[in-house]
Every structure is written in C-alpha cells, then in structure tokens.
C-alpha positions in Angstrom: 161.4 271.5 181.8 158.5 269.1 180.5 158.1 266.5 183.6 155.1 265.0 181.8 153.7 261.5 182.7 150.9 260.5 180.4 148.2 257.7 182.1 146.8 255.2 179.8 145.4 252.3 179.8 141.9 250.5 178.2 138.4 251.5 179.7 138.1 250.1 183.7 141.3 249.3 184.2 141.1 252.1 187.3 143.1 254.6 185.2 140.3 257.4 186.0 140.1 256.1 189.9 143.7 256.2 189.9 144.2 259.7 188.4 141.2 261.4 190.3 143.0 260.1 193.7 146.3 261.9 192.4 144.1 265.4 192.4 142.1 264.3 195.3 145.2 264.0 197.5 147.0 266.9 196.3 143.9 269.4 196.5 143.8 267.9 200.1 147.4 269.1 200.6 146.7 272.6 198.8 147.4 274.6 201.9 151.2 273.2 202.1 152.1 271.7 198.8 151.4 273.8 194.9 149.2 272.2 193.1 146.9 273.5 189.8 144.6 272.0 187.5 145.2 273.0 184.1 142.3 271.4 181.8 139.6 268.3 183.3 142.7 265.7 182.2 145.7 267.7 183.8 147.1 267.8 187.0 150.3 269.4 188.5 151.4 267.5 192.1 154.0 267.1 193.5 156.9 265.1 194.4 157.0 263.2 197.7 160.4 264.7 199.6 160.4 264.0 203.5 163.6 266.0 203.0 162.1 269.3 203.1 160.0 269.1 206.0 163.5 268.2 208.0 164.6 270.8 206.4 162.3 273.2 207.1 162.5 272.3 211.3 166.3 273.0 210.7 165.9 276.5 209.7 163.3 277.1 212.2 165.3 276.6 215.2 168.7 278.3 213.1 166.9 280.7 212.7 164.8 281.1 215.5 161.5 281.6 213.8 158.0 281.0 215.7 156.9 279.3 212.6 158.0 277.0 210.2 159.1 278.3 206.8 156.9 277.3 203.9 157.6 274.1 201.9 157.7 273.8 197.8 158.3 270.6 196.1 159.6 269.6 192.7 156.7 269.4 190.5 155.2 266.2 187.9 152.5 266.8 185.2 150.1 263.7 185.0 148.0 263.7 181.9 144.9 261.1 181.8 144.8 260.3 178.5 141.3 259.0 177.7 140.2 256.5 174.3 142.6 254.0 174.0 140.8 251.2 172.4 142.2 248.8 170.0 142.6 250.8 166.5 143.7 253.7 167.9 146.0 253.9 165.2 143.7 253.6 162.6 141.8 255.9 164.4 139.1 254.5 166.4 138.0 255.6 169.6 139.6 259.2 170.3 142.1 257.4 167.6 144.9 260.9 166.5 143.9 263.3 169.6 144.8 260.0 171.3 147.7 259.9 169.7 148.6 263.8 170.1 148.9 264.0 173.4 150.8 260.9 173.9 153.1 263.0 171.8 153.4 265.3 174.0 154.5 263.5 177.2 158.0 262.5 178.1 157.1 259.0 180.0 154.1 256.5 179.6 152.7 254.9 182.4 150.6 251.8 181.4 147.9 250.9 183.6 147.0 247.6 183.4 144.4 245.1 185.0 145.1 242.7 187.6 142.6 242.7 189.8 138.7 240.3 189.5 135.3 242.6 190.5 132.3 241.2 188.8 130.9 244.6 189.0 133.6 246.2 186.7 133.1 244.8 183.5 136.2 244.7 180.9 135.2 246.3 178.0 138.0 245.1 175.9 140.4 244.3 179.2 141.0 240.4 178.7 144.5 240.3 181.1 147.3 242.5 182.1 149.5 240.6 179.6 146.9 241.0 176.5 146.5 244.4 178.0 149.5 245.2 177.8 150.4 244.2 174.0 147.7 245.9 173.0 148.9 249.5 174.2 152.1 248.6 173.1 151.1 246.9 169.7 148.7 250.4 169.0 151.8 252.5 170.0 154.1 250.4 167.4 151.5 250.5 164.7 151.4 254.3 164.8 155.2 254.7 165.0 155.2 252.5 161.7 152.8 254.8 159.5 155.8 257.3 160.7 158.7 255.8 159.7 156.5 254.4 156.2 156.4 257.9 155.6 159.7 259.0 156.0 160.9 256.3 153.6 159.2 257.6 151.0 160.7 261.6 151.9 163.5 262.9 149.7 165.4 263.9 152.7 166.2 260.4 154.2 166.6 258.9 150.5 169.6 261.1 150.2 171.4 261.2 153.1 173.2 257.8 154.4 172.5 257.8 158.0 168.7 258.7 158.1 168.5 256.4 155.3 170.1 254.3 157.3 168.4 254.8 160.8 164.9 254.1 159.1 165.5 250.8 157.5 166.4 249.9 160.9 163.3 251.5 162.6 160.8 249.8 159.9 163.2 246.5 160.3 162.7 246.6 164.4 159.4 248.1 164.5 157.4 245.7 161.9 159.3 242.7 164.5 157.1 244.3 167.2 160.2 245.7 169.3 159.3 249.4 170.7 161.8 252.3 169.0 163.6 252.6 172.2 164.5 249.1 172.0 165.8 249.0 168.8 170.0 249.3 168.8 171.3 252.4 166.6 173.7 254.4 166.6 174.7 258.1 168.3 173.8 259.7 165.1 170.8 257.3 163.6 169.6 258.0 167.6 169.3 261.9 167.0 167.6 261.8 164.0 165.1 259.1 165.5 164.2 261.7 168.0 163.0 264.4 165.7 160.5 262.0 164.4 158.4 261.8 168.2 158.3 258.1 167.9 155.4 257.1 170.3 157.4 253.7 171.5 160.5 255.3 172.1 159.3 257.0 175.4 160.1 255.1 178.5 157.1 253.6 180.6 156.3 252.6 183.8 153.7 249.9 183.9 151.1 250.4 186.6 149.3 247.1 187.8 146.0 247.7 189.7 145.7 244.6 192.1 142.9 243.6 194.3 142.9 244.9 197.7 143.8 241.4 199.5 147.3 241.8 197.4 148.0 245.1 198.8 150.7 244.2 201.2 154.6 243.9 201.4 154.6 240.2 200.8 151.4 241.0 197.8 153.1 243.8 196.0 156.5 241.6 196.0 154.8 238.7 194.7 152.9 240.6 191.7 155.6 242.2 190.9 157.7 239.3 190.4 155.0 237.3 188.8 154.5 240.2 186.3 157.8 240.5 185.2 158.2 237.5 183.3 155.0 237.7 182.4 155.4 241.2 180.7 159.0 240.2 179.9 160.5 243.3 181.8 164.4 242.5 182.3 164.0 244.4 186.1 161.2 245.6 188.4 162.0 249.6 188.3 159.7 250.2 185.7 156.6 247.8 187.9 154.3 250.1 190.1 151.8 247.9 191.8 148.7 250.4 193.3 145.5 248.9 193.9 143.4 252.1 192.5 140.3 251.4 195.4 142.6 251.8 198.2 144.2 254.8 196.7 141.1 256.4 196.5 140.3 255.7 200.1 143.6 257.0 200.4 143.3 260.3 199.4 140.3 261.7 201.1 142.0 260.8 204.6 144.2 263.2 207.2 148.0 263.0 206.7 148.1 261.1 209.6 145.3 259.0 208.9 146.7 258.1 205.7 149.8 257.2 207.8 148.1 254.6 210.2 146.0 253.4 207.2 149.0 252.4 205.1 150.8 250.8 208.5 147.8 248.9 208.7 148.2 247.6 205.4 152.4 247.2 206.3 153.5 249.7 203.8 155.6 253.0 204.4 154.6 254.6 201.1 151.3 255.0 199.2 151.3 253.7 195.4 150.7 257.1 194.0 153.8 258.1 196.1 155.8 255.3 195.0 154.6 256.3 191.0 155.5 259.6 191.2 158.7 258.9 192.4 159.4 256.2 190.1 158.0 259.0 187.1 160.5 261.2 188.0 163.5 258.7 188.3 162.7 257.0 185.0 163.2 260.3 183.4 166.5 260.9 184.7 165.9 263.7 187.8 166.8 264.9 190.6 166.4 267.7 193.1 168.9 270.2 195.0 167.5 272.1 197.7 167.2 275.5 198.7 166.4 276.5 202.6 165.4 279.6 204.4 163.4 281.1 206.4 161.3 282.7 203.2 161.0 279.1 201.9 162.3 275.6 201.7 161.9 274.8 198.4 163.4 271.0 196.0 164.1 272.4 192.6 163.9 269.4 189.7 167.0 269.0 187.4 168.6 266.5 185.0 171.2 264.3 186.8 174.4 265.3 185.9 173.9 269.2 185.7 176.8 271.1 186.6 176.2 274.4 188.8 176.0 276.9 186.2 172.8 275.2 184.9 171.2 274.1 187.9 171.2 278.0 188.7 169.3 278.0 185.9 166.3 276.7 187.2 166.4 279.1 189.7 166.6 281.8 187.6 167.6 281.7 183.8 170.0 285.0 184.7 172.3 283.1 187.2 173.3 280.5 184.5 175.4 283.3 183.4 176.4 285.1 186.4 177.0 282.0 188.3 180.3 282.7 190.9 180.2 280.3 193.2 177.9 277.5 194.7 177.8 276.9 198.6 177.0 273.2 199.2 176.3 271.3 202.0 174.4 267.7 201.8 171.7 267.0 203.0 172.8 264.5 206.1 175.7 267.0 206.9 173.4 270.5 206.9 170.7 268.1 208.9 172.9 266.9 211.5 175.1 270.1 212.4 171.8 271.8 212.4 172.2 274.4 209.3 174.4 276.0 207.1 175.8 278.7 210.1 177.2 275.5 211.9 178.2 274.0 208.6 180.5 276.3 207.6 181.8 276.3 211.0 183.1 272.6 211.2 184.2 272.6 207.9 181.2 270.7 205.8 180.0 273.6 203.6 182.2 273.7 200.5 182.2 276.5 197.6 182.7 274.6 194.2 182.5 276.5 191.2 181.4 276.1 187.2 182.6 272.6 187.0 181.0 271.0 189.5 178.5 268.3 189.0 174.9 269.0 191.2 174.4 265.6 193.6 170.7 265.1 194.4 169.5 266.0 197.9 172.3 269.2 197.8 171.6 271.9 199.8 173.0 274.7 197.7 173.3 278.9 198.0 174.5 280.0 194.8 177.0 283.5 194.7 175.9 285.5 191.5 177.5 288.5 190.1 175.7 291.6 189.4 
C-alpha cells in the first residue's frame, strides 16, 4: 500500500527544517521504532500509536517475559519535494521532475508561511494566502495541459462519458476549482482517476507559525484565522507546526521531548499531530497484532473486511482466512490479554464478513 505524503511548499517556508526534523526524530528512535532512508528526499517513519507500548506491557506480564516484546508501527512515506516556484507548470524551476513526483504521492501537504524572521528572506513567499494559491494555481495549470490533451484524443471524442467527464474537468478546472472539487459522477469519477490529476489528491495544509504562537490557545487561534482565510470548509485538513521548535524537538530524549512540549502546554508534537492527520486523510487505520515475538500496528483501508486485512499480513492468508480472533483494544487492555479475554467472554471469532475496527487486536485462524 502506497502511504505517500508529498511536502511542498515555496523556498523558506521551513519545508526542509520541517522534513529533516521528521528523519532527525525517527533516526533518534531507530533502536525501537523502523525507520529507512530511501534517496536524500525520502523518509519512511512511523506512525505515533501509544497503543502498542500498552500493549506491549500487557503481554509482558501475560506472558511472563523479563523483557518487553519489540514494538512495530504502521509506517508513512514523506517525500520533500524540492522546486516549486511559480511556473512550475511551464517548467521553471525543477518545473516536470516537480511535477513527477507529485504524481506519485497519494496526499499533498502544503507548507505554507506564517511566521515574520527578518533573517529568512521570502524568495517568492508574500503570505500563506498568496502562498497558498500559488501551489494550488501551478497544480491546476498542470492538470489543465492534461485534460487539453485528452480533448483532443480519439478515445474521449467517442465515448459519451469520458467525453463527458472532460468537458466538465476543463469547465471546473479553467474556474480555478481543484479536480477533487469538481462534482461528477461514479463513472466520469473512474475515468478521472486514470488521468493522475495533480489537484485531485487530498492535502493537508501545514502552517509554520512563530514560536510565541506555539501554544493551545496559539494553534487554536491560527487555525481558525486560517480557515477563512484559505476558505477551508473545516480544520481537519489545518496542521499548525512551528518548524524551529520541531527541530529543537527532535534532537531531545523522549522524555525530554515530553517536558519540553508540557512546557509549551501541548500533549502532541506537530510532526506527530501531521502524521496522524496524513494517515487519516487517506482513509486508514490500524489493527494490532501482540505477542511476545512482537507487538506490531498493521495499516489498512477503513472498511476492510477480515479476509483482506489478513492480507497485509501475509498475501497467502487472504485466501486461507478461517477465522479472526478479536478482542478491542480497551477490553484486551483492561482484562490484561487475550488468555483472560476469552475467559470472560470479550474475545469473539468472526469470520469472512466481518468488517476490521481500528485499534482491533486480532489472531487470524488460517488453513493449511
């Protein structure tokens, strides 16, 4: 599964600050948590669960081990995708690689400027909301040399419902609406998809703020503020980080991390709260595994039945799925394990049709 979040933004907006704390703090965490670079722009971390460290003390004492079991989260890809200027469409800057790996992501997340440092100049960064447009607007632009093209294709001209889905596209798109905002049907929808349209990817838009608006009361304010600004209809797709702070951030202790961010009144660090907020915007979730060989949150759509959620353990079990054991997570915490679960009655065995919750503790029967 392609959990892809691609990072971009104009030059010193803190994209690069904000994506070199992401590898900082996970390279920090190497000993406990996966983590891999793949190229200088790629990172692989992973997804904040306090779940699986309860977990993991469950099966300890279950299972009377002198250690605690290793832990394995769900994984997110963050790309930092460098040379968006203005004309990236028409090719300035890194202008088509640009494009090509936005391409190749499944979410956007726009990082935009909101904080003043007279030693940062802007380089092209006016505001967050001229910022903003122009991502958008270079994102639109592209999509329309698309959809331009396919107009002209024998294969739309003749067929009634790509014919028709384009005309709406080049409609929507020329009005400066994104392709995922634009209304179509089921079936103009499907063919939309096999064109890769750059706006029709969700996004997340990241606001770096100055330090003195890093708090509760800040982030809440911003946030607000923002949204009518950037004329988002709700705030679930607003991360506010202040990039500096992040940085700092990173290079601390777990606990030190901990104290820094109470300090500052918050329970979560923005890098935690993006990657959480990446991984809901595209629609996942996590069931759990637990055992004294690992503890380990394994990413699926929602609404997977058991069959496929096997799956991701193993392609083979999709097939050879019997029977899933399931316990949730509050009722396997507080009887203390799946032993004692099944023994008061709160681990169930559902089979094929059953729909995967997030935060399920699960032991999947497979056949030979």
């Amino acid at each position: 599964m392609n959990l892809s979040v691609g990072i971009v933004g104009l030059p010193n907006v803190g994209k690069s600050t904000l994506f070199n704390a992401l590898l900082k703090k996970q390279a920090a965490l190497a000993a406990n948590y996966p983590f891999a670079t793949i190229e200088p722009n790629v990172g692989i971390v992973p997804v904040p669960d306090q779940r699986l460290s309860t977990l993991a003390d469950v099966v300890k004492i279950e299972e009377n081990l002198g250690g605690l079991p290793p832990l394995k989260s769900a994984l997110i890809e963050f790309v930092d995708i460098a040379g968006l200027v203005k004309g990236a469409s028409e090719g300035a800057g890194l202008g088509n690689k640009f494009l090509s790996h936005i391409r190749e992501v499944k979410i956007v997340a726009h990082v935009v400027r909101a904080f003043e440092d007279p030693d940062v100049i802007k380089e092209g960064a006016v505001d967050p909301q001229a910022d903003y447009e122009v991502i958008v607007a270079e994102l639109i632009i592209a999509d329309l040399q698309t959809v331009e093209q396919q107009r002209d294709s024998k294969a739309v001209k003749t067929d009634a419902k790509k014919k028709s889905a384009v005309e709406k596209l080049y409609t929507g798109l020329n009005e400066g609406k994104p392709a995922r905002e634009i209304a179509l049907t089921e079936d103009e929808r499907a063919f939309a998809n096999e064109l890769f349209l750059l706006s029709s990817k969700p996004e997340i838009i990241v606001l770096n703020v100055d330090e003195d608006q890093y708090s509760p009361e800040g982030i809440a304010e911003v946030t607000k503020k923002y949204m009518g600004i950037l004329k988002q209809v709700q705030d679930d797709n607003i991360v506010v980080i202040c990039a500096k702070i992040e940085s700092e951030l990173s290079t601390l202790s777990e606990e030190e991390a901990k104290e820094y961010l109470a300090d500052l009144g918050l329970e979560r660090s923005g890098l935690e709260r993006l990657i959480q907020n990446a991984y809901k915007t595209l629609g996942l979730i996590s069931f759990l595994t637990a055992g004294e060989k690992e503890v380990k949150a394994w990413t699926i759509a929602k609404d997977t039945d058991a069959p496929n959620a096997a799956g991701a353990i193993h392609t083979d079990f999709t097939k050879k799925f019997i029977k899933a054991e399931v316990v949730s997570f509050d009722d396997y915490v507080t009887t203390g394990g799946r032993k004692k679960a099944r023994e008061v009655g709160k681990a169930r065995l559902e089979g094929r049709d059953y729909i995967v919750q997030d935060g399920d503790v699960i032991e999947f029967k497979i056949g030979a």
